[in-house]
N, C-alpha and C positions, 0 to 999 in steps of 0.2 A: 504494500500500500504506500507505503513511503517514497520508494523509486516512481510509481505512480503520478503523486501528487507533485516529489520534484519534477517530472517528466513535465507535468501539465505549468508548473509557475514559471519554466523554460520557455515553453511556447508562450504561453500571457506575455513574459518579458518582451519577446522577441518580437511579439505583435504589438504591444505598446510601443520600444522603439520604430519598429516601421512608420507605425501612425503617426509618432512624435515629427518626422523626418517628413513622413508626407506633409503636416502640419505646416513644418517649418518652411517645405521650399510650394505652398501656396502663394500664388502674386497678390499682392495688394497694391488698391489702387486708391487714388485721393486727388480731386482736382484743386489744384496748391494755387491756382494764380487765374485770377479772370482781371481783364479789361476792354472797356470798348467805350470810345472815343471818335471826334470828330478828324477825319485826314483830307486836306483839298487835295480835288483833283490837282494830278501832276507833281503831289507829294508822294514822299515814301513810308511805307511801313518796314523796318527790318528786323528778322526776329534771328536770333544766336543764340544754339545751342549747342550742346560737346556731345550729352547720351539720350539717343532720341530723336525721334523722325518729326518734321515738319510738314503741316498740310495746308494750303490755300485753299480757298473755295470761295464762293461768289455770296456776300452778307445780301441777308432780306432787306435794308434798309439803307441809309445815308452815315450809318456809323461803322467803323472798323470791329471789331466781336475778336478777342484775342482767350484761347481759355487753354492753359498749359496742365497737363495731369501727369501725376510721378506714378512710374511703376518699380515696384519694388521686391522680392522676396529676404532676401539677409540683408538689406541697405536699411541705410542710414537715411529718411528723407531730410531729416536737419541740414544735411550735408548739401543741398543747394538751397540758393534765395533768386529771387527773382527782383529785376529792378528794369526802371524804365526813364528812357533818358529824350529828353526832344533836341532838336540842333536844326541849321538854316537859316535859313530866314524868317525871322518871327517863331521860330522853334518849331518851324512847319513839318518837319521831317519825325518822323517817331519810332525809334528802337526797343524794343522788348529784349531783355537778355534771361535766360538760365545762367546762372554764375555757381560754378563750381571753386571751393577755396573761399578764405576771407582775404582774399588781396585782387581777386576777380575784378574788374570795372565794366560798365556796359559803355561798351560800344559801337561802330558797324565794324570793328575788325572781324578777323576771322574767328569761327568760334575754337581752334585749338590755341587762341592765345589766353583765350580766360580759363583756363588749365594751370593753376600754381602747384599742384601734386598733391591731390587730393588722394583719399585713400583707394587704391589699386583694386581693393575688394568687397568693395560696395558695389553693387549691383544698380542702383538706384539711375530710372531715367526718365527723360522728361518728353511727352507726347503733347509737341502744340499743336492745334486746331484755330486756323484764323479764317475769316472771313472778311470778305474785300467789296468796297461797293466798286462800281463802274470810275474807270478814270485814275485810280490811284499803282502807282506804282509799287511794285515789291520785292525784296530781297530775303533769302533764307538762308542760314551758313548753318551748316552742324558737323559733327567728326564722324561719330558712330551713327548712323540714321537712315532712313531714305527722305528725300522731300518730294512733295508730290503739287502742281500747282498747275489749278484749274481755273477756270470763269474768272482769268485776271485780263481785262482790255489796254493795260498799258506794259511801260518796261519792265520783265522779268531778270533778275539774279538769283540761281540756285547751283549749292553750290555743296558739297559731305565730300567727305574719302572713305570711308567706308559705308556702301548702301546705294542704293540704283536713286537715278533723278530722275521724275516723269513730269514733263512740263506738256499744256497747250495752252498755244497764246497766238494772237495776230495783229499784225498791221502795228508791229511795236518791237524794239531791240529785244532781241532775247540771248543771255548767255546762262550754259548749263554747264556741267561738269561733277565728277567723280574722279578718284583716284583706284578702288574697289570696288567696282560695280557697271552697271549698266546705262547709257544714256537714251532715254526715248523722250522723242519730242512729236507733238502732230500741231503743225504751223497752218493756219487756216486761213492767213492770209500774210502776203507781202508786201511789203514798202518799201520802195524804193531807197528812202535816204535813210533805212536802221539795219545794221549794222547783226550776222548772229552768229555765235560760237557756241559748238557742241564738241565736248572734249571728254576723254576719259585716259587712265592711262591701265587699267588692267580692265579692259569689259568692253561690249560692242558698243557703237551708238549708232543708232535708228531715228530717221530724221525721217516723217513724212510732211508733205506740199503739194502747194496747188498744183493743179493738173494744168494751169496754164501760168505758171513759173517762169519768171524773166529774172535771171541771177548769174554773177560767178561765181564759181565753186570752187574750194577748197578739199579737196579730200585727201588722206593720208591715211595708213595703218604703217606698223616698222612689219608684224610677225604674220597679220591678218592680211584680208583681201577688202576688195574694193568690188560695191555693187550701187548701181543706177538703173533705175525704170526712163529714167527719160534720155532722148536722143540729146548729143552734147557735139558743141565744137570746141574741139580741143584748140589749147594755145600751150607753146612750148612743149618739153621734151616729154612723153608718160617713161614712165616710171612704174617698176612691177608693182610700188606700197603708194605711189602718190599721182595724182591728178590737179590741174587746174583747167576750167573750163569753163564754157559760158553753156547756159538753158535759156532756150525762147527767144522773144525780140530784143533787141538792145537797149540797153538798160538795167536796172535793178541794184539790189543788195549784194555785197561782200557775205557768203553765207561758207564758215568753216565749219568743217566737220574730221576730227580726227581722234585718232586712239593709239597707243602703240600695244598694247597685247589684244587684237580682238577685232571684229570686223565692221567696217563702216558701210552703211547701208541707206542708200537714196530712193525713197519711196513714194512715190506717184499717188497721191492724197483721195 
């Protein structure tokens, strides 16, 4: 009976640790930071963060909606603060940061500068959700994350190294980029006098366009290949990784598109 009974408070233990471990590595979530405020057209909103994805999307109204949530299982939430800085003209411009460290500052730098060496093994990460009315400009920077940005009608910056960037935007500058991941973009319209770069350096980038496209082109990979749906006149020498060429009638946007591990892909909208 004895062998028995230790037999059975072995299994209990062993199923209480399990449970304990289940317990502990459950995510917790907490939305740590809201704001929404007034942004004129032709201003910016920029948000920086280090752990954690960035999303745009198109606000129901005439005000900016910014609402950052921590996820967490062994982390620290203490361990970031949120702060919000205006700059411009008349303070027109508005930055939202995630600050990781107490010597952190918000700014539009990049967000691997607000990184003082916070602890390595905290888990803790910040998922913002902003909403954009018509007209305003916006920028997102993060390290670990993806950013993802939609229903924005003006100049777009997105920008992580680690995590895919999914931009569509038209008839406005758009520049995109990763260092680890993938770039897709679906561009819905062109403008002649704005300027667009689609970069990666380990991941494909996917660039879809109008079906009636008037642009030069940039393309390049170092290890990948090179693919276009539309017919091109080439200018100077091709190159097995690189291309410059013109699309459509004469005129249009400087539009690059490059990667070096991964393949560049030009896609008829």
């Amino acid at each position: 009976m004895s062998r028995f009974i230790a037999a059975a408070t072995a299994v209990l233990t062993v199923h209480a640790a399990i449970a304990t471990r289940a317990a502990a590595q459950q995510e917790n979530t907490k939305d740590a930071y809201q704001w929404s405020g007034r942004v004129a057209p032709g201003r910016w909103i920029r948000v920086v963060n280090l752990n954690g994805s960035i999303t745009f999307g198109t606000a129901p109204g005439a005000d900016v909606e910014v609402v950052a949530t921590e996820h967490w299982r062994r982390g620290d939430p203490s361990a970031v603060r949120f702060d919000l800085q205006k700059s411009g003209a008349d303070g027109g411009d508005v930055t939202v940061c995630a600050l990781w460290g107490t010597r952190a500052r918000c700014d539009s730098r990049s967000a691997d500068e607000h990184d003082d060496n916070p602890e390595r093994n905290n888990d803790l990460s910040v998922e913002f959700r902003v909403l954009v009315p018509r007209g305003v400009k916006v920028a997102a920077s993060t390290v670990n994350g993806a950013v993802v940005v939609t229903g924005v009608t003006e100049e777009i910056s997105a920008s992580t190294v680690n995590g895919q960037v999914d931009v569509t935007g038209g008839g406005a500058p758009i520049s995109a980029s990763t260092v680890n991941g993938e770039v897709k973009a679906h561009v819905t319209k062109v403008n002649a006098a704005n300027r667009m770069k689609f970069s990666a350096v380990n991941g494909n980038v996917v660039v879809d366009l109008p079906t009636d496209l008037a642009a030069d082109v940039d393309l390049s990979t170092v290890t990948g290949s090179l693919r276009s749906d539309y017919p091109m006149t080439v200018s100077g020498r091709i190159g097995g990784q690189r291309m410059n060429a013109h699309i459509g009638s004469p005129g249009g946007p400087t539009i690059s598109i490059s990667t070096v591990n991964g393949n560049v892909e030009l896609r008829r909208g």
